[in-house]
N, C-alpha and C positions, 0 to 999 in steps of 0.2 A: 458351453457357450450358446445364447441362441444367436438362433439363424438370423438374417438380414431382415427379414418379412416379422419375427418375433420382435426385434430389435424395437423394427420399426411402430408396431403397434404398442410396445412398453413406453417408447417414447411419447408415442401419439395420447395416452393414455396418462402420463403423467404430467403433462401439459394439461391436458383440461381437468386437472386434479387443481383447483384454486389456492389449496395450501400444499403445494408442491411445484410453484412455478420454479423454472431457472433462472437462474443470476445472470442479471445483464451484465454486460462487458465491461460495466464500472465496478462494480459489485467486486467481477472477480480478480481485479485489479488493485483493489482496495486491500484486499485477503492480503495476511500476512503467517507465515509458519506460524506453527505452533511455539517450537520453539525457540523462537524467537522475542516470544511475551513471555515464556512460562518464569515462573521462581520469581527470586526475591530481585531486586531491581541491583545492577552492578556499585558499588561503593565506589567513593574517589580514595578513600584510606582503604587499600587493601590490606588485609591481614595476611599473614604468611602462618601456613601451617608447616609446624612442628613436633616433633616428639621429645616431650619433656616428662620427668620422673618428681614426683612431688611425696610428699610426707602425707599416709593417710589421712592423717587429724588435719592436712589445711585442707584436702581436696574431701572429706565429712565436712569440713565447717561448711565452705563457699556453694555445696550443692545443697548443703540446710537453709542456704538462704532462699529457695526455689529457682523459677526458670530463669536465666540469663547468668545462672553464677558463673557464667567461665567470662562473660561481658564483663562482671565487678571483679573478675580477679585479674583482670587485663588493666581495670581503671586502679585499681592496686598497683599495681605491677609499672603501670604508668607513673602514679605520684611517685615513687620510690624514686624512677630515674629522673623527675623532674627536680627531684630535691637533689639530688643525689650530683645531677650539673650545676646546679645554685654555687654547689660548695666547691667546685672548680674555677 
């Protein structure tokens, strides 16, 4: 760690470094966590994870269809029980 006198002159030193000023009191007030922004933004339709056992040949088809197949086997999965309360 440096000493008081070190401290002091890294400070002094970085100050009149013009692209190394310090953040005003607004600045660091404004600052929010990291993680608090990071990832994907929260959904109002949560999904629930679960562990489910499928038939190679659908879960080959749905990842043939490239990235998102588990989203289209969900909108599958969906119409089946939309139809599926029609008939109730």
């Amino acid at each position: 760690m440096p000493s008081a006198e070190e401290d002091r002159k890294i400070n002094a030193a970085a100050k009149a470094d013009p692209d190394a000023q310090p953040l005003s009191k607004a600045q660091l007030e404004a600052m929010v966590p990291l993680r608090a922004v990071r990832g994907r933004p929260k959904s109002e339709n949560r999904k629930l994870l679960v562990s489910v056992r499928y038939s190679p040949e659908v879960v080959e088809y749905f990842k043939s269809t490239g990235d998102g197949w588990q989203s289209r086997m969900d909108g599958v999965l969906r119409q089946y029980v939309q139809k599926q309360s029609r008939r109730s």
